[in-house]
One Martini backbone bead per residue (centre of mass of N, CA, C, O) as a GRO file, in nm:
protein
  362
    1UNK     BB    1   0.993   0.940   2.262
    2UNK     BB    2   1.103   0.732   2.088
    3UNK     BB    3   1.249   0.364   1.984
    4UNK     BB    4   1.459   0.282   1.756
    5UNK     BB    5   1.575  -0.065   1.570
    6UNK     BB    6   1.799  -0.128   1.353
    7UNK     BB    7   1.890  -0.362   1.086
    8UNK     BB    8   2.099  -0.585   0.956
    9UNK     BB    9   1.967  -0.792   0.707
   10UNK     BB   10   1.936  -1.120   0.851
   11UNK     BB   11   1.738  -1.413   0.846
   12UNK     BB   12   1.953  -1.566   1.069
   13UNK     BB   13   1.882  -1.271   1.311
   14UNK     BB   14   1.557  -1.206   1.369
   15UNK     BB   15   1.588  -1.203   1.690
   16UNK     BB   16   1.725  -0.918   1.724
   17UNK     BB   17   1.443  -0.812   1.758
   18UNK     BB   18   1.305  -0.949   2.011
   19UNK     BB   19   1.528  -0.804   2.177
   20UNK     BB   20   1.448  -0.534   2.134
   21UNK     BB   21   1.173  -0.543   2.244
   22UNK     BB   22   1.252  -0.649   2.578
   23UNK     BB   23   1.444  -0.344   2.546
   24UNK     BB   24   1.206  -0.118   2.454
   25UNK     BB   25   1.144  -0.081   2.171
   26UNK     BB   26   0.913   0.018   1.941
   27UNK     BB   27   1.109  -0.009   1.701
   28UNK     BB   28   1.143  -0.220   1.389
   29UNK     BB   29   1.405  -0.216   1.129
   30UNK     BB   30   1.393  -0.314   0.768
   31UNK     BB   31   1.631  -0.325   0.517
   32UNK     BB   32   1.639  -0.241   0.157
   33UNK     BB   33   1.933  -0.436   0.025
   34UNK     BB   34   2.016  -0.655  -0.206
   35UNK     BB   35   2.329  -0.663  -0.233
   36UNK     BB   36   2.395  -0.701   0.123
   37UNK     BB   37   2.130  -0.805   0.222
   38UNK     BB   38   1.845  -0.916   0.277
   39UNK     BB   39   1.529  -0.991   0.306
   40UNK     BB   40   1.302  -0.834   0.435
   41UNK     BB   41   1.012  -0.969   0.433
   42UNK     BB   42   1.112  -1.224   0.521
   43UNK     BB   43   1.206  -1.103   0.800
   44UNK     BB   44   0.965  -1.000   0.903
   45UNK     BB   45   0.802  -1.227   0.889
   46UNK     BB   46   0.938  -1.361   1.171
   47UNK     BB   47   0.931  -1.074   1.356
   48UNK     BB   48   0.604  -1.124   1.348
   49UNK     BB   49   0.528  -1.407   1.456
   50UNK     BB   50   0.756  -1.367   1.767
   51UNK     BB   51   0.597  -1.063   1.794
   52UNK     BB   52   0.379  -0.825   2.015
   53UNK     BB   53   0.469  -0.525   2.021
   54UNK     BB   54   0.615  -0.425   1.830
   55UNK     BB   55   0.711  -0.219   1.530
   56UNK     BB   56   0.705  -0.307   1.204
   57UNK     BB   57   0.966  -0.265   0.940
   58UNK     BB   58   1.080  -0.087   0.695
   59UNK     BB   59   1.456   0.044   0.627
   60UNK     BB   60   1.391   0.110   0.381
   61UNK     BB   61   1.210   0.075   0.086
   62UNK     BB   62   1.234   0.012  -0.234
   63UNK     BB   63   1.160   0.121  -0.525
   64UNK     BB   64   1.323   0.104  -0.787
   65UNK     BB   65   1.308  -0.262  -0.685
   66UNK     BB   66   0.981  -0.198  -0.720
   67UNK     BB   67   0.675  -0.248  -0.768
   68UNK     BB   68   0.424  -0.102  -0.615
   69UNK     BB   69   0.257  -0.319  -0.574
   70UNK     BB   70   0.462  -0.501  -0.434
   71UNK     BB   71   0.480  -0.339  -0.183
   72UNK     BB   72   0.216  -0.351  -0.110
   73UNK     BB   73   0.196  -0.644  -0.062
   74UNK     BB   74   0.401  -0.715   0.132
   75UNK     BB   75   0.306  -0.521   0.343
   76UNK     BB   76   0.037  -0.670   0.380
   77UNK     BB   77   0.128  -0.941   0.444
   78UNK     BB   78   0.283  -0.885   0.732
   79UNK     BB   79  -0.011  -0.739   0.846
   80UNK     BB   80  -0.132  -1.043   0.893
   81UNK     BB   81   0.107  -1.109   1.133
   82UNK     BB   82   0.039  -0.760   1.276
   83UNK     BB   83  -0.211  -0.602   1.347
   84UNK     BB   84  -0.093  -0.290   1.418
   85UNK     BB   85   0.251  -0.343   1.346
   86UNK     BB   86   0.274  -0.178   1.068
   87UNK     BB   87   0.516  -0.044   0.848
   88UNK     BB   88   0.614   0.207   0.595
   89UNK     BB   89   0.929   0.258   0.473
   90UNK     BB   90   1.014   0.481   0.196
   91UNK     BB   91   1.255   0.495  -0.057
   92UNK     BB   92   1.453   0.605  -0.375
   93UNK     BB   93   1.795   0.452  -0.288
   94UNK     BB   94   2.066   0.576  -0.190
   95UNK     BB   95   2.184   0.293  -0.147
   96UNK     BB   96   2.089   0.086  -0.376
   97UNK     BB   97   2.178   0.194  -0.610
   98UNK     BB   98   2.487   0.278  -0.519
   99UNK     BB   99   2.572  -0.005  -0.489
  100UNK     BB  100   2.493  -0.012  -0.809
  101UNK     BB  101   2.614   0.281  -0.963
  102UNK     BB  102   2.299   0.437  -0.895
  103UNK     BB  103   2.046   0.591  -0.904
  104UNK     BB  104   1.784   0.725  -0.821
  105UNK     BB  105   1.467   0.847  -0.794
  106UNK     BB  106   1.301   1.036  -0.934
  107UNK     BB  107   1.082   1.252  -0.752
  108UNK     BB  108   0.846   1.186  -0.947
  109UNK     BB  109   0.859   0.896  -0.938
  110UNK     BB  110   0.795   0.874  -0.631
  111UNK     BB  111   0.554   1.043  -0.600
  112UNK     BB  112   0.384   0.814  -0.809
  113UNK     BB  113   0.456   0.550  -0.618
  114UNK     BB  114   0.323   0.653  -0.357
  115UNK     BB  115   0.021   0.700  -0.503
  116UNK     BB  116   0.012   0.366  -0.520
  117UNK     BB  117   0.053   0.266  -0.251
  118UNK     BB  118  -0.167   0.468  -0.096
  119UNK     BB  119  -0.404   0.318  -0.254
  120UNK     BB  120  -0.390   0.046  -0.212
  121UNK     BB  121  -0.393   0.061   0.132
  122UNK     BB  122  -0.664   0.188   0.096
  123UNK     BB  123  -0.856  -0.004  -0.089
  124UNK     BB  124  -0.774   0.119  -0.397
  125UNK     BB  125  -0.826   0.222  -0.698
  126UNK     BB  126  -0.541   0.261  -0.942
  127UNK     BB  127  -0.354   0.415  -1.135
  128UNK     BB  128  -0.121   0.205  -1.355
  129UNK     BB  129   0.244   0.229  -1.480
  130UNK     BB  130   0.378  -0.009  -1.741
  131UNK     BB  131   0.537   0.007  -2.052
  132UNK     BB  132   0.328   0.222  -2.133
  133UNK     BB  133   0.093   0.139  -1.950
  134UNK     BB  134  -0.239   0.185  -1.823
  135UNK     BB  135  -0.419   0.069  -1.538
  136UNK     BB  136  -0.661  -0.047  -1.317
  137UNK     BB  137  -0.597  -0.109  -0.992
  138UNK     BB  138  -0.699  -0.391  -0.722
  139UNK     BB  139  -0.718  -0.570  -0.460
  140UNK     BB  140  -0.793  -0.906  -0.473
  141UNK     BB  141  -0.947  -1.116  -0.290
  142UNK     BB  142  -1.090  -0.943   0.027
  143UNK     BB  143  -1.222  -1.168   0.162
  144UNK     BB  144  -0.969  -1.380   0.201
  145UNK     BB  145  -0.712  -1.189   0.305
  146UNK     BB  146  -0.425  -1.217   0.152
  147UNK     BB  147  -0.422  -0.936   0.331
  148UNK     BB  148  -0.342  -0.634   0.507
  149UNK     BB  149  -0.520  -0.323   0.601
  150UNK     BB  150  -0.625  -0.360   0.874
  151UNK     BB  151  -0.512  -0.153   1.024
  152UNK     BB  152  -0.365   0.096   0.909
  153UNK     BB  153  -0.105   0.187   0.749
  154UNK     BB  154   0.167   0.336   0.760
  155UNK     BB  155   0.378   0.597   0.593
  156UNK     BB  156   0.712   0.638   0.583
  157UNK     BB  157   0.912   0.887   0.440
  158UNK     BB  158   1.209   0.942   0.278
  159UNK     BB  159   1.339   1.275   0.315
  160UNK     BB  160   1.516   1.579   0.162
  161UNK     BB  161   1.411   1.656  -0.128
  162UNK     BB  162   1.171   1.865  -0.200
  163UNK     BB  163   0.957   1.652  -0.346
  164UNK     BB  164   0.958   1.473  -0.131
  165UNK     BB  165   0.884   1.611   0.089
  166UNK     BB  166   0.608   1.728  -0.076
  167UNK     BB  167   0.503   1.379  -0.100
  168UNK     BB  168   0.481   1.350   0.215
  169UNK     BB  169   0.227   1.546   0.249
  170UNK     BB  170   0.068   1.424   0.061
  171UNK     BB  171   0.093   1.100   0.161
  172UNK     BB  172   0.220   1.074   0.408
  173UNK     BB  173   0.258   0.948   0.802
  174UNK     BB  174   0.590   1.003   0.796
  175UNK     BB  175   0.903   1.078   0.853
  176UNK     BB  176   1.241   1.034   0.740
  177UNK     BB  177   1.582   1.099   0.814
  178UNK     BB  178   1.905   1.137   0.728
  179UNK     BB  179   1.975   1.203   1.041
  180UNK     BB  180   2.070   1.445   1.198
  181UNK     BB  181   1.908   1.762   1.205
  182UNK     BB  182   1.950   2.097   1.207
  183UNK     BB  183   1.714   2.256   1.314
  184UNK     BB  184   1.666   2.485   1.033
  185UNK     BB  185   1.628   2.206   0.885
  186UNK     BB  186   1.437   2.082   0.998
  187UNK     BB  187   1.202   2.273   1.013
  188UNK     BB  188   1.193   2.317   0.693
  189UNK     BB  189   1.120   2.028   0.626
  190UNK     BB  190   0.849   2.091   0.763
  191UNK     BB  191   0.732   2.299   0.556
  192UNK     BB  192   0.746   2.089   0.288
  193UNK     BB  193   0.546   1.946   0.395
  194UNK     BB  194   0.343   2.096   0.421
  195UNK     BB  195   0.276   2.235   0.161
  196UNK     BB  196   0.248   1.964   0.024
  197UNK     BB  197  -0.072   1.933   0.197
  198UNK     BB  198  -0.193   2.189   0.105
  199UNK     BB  199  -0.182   2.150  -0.237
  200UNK     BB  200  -0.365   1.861  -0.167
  201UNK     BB  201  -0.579   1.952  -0.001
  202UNK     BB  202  -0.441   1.839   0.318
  203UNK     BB  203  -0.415   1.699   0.626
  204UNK     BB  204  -0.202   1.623   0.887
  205UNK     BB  205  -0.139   1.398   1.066
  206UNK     BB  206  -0.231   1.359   1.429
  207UNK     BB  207   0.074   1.258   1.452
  208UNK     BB  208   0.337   1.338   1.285
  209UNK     BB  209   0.612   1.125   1.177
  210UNK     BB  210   0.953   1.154   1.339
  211UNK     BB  211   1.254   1.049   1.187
  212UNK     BB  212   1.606   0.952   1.300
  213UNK     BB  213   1.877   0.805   1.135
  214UNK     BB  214   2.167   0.685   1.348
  215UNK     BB  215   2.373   0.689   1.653
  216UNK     BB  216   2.544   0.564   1.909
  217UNK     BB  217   2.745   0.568   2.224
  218UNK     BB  218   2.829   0.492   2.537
  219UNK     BB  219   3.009   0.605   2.754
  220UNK     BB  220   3.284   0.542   2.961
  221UNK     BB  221   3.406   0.596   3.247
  222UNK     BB  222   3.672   0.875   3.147
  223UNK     BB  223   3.570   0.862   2.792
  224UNK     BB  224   3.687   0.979   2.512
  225UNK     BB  225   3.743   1.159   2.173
  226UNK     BB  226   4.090   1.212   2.229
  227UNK     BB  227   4.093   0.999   2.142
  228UNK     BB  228   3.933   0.722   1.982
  229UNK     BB  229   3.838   0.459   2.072
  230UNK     BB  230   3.808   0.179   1.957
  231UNK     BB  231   3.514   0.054   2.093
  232UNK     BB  232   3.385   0.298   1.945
  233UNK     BB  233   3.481   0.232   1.635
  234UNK     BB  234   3.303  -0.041   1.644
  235UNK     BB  235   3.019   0.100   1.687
  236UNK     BB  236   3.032   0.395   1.448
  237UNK     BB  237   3.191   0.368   1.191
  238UNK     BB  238   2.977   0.232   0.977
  239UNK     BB  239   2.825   0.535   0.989
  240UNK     BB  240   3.042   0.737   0.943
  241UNK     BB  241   3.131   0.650   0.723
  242UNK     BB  242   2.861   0.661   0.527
  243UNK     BB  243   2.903   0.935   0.490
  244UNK     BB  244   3.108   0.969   0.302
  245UNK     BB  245   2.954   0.835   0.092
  246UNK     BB  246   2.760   1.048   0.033
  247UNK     BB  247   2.938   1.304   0.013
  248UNK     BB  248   3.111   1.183  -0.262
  249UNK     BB  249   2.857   1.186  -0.433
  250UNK     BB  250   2.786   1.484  -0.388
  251UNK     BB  251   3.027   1.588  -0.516
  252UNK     BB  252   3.012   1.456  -0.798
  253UNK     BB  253   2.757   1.610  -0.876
  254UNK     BB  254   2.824   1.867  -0.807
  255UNK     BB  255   3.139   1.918  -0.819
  256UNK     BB  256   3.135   2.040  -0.484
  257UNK     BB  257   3.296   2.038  -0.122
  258UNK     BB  258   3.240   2.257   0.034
  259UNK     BB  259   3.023   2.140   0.258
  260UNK     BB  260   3.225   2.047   0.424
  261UNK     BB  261   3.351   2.051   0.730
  262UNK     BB  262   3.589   2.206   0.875
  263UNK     BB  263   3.659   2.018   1.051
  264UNK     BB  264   3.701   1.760   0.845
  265UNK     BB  265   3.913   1.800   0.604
  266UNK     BB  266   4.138   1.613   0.661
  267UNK     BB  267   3.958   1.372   0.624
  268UNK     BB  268   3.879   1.422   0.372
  269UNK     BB  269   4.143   1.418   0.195
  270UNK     BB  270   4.240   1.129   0.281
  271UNK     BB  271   4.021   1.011   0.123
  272UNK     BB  272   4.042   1.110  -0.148
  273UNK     BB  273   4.314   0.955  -0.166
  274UNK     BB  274   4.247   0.702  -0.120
  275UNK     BB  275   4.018   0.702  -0.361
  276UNK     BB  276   4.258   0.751  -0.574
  277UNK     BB  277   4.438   0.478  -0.514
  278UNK     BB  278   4.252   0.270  -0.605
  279UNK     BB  279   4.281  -0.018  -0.833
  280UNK     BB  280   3.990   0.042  -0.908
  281UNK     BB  281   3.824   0.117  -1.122
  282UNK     BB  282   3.644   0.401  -1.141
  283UNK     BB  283   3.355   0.225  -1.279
  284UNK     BB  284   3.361   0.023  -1.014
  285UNK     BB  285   3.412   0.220  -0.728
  286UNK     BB  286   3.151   0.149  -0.555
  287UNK     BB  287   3.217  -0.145  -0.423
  288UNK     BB  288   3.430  -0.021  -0.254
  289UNK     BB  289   3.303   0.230  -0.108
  290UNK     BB  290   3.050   0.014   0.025
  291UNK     BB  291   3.221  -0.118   0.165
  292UNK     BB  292   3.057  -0.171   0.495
  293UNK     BB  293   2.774  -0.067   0.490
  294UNK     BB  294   2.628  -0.025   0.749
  295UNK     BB  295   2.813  -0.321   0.927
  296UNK     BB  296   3.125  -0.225   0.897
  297UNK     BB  297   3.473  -0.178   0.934
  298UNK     BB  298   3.709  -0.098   0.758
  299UNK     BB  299   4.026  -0.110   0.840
  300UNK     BB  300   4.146   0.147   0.629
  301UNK     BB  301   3.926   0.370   0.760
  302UNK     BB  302   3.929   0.432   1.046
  303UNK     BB  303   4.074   0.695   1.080
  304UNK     BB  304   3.806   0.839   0.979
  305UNK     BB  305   3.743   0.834   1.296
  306UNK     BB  306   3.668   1.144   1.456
  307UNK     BB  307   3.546   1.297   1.627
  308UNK     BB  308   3.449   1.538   1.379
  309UNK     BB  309   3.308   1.286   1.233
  310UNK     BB  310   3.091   1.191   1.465
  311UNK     BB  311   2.994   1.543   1.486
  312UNK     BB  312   2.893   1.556   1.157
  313UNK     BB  313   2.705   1.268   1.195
  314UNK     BB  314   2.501   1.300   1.442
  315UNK     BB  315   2.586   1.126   1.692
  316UNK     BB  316   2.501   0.969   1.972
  317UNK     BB  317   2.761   1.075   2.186
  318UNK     BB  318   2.810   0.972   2.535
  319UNK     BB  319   2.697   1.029   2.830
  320UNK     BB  320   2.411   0.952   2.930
  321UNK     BB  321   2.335   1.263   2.956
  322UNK     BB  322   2.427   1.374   2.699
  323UNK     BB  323   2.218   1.176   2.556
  324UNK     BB  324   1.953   1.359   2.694
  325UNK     BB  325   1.966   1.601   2.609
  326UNK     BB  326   1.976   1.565   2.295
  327UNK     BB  327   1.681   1.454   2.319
  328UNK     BB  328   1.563   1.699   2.397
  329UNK     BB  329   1.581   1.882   2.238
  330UNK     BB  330   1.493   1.731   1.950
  331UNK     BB  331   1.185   1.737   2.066
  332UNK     BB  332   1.147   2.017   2.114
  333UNK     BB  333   1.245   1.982   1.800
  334UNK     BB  334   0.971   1.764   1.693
  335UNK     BB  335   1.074   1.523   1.717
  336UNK     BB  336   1.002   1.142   1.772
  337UNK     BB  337   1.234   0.927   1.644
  338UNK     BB  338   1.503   0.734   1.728
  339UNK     BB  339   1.757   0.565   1.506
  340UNK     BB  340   1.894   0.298   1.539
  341UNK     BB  341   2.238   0.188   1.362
  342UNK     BB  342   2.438  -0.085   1.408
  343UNK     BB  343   2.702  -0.287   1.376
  344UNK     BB  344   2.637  -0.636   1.324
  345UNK     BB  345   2.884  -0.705   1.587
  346UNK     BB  346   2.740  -0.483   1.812
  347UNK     BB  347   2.436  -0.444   1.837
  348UNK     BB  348   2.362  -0.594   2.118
  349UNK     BB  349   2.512  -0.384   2.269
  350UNK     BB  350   2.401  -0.115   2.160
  351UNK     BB  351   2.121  -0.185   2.286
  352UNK     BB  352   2.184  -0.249   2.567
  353UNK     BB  353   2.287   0.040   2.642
  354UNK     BB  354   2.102   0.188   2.583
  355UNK     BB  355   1.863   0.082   2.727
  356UNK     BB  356   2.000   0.131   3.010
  357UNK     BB  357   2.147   0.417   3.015
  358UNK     BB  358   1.827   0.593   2.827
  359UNK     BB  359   1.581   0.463   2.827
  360UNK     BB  360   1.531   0.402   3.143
  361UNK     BB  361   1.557   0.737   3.166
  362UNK     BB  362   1.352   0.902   2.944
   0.00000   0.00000   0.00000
């Protein structure tokens, strides 16, 4: 089992990486959302330029905020800073898109940034459309370097629906998920990469990376979840409200909040109470429900955070031993690597406890 690190992207608190490597985490995941944190590939280039073990990437890199080739060139200007330690995540948008209350990228067009970014990260000629034209591209002045392709970067592609899973398949070198899956639905997830690489026929690379964007909080001794401690809602609210929001838009789409965990019930009418209490028109009320995401735990949200919606959404949260069994569960059930995201006021607590408690014990 691997051990990464995702963090608030703040590029005045790049330190918080590199004290992550010291902490023996593996990876270092810097999310690209920009209308909430920094500018990503500038963060990852300081965290690149001060750290020599730990491996950088993006977490995830947003398809419809940038043409394809610009991700690929982004990302591999940061691999000249760190040869053989940077991969690329990247993802359609789920969060940056729905921050400016838009949708992802559709599966098909996804699909198709993917196949020109793992094309030029190979140093081959692709065609690229872009206002209705096609033309031939690939990265110039190769001998000057001013890209970095070799050794080659991994793409981890963040995927969950069929289209991208089966996309993760023909150009991935490995998958993130949100959240932590159901071994059922991890399976599942993993049958769907793998047709897609058969369709494309593609062997899928051996390792194939599997990777669940999480949250942590070790326990202290005494300390349970009926209720939940303040300091342990400081700790993981930020990520449990967050499905919240996942929740809210999933619902809005299909029409029917069937999906919603039976334990959560009461949790969820009183959320969609609040959200319809909101005097932000409707209309705009994206940038109200998104306040805090993955960041801070908005001060009248706290109440939605209790053991069943902890336990809805996914989180290691338990004693040192509980959160180590869980672990191997999940490697056993195939996963590779949980990454975890603490809120931005929390974070260097919640790495050091982790590393203290779980990884050096693991």
């Amino acid at each position: 089992m691997k051990f990464g690190a995702m963090v608030a992207t703040k590029i005045d608190d790049w330190q918080l990486l590199k004290e992550a490597e010291e902490l023996g985490y593996d990876h270092g995941w810097v999310p690209d959302s920009q209308m909430i944190w920094s500018d990503c590939y500038a963060t990852l280039a300081l965290a690149a330029a001060n750290t020599s073990r730990i491996r950088l990437g993006t977490g995830v890199a947003i398809a419809p905020t940038r043409l394809a080739p610009v991700t690929a060139h982004s990302i591999a200007s940061i691999h000249k800073l760190a040869p053989g330690r940077v991969f690329l995540g990247i993802g359609s948008g789920h969060t940056a898109m729905r921050v400016m209350g838009m949708d992802p990228m559709p599966g098909r067009a996804f699909r198709e940034y993917l196949r020109v970014v793992r094309g030029l990260l190979d140093g081959d000629e692709v065609e690229f459309t872009h206002g209705g034209e096609t033309r031939a591209i690939q990265f110039g002045h190769r001998e000057l370097e001013f890209v970095g392709l070799e050794p080659r970067i991994p793409m981890w592609v963040a995927s969950n629906g069929p289209i991208a899973l089966r996309a993760a398949g023909e150009f991935g070198d490995g998958r993130i998920s949100a959240g932590n899956e159901p071994d059922a639905t991890f399976a599942r997830s993993l049958s769907t990469i793998r047709q897609g690489a058969a369709e494309a026929g593609r062997a899928l690379p051996d390792p194939f990376h599997t990777a669940a964007l999480t949250y942590a909080c070790v326990l202290q001794p005494g300390e349970g979840l009926a209720p939940v401690p303040e300091r342990v809602v400081d700790q993981v609210g930020s990520m449990v409200l967050a499905s919240f929001h996942y929740w809210l838009e999933l619902a809005q789409k299909a029409g029917t909040d069937a999906f919603i965990p039976a334990d959560c019930r009461d949790e969820w009418d009183q959320y969609l109470a609040w959200v319809d209490a909101m005097e932000t028109p409707p209309e705009r009320r994206y940038q109200q429900i998104h306040a805090g995401h993955c960041t801070f735990v908005v001060k009248q949200e706290r109440r939605f955070v209790t053991e069943a919606t902890i336990r809805a959404s996914g989180g290691l949260v338990g004693t040192p031993d509980d959160i180590i069994r869980q672990l191997r569960a999940l490697e056993a059930g195939g996963l590779r690597e949980v990454t975890l995201l603490p809120p931005m006021e929390q974070a260097r607590q919640c790495f050091r406890e982790f590393a203290d408690a779980v990884i050096a014990r693991y």
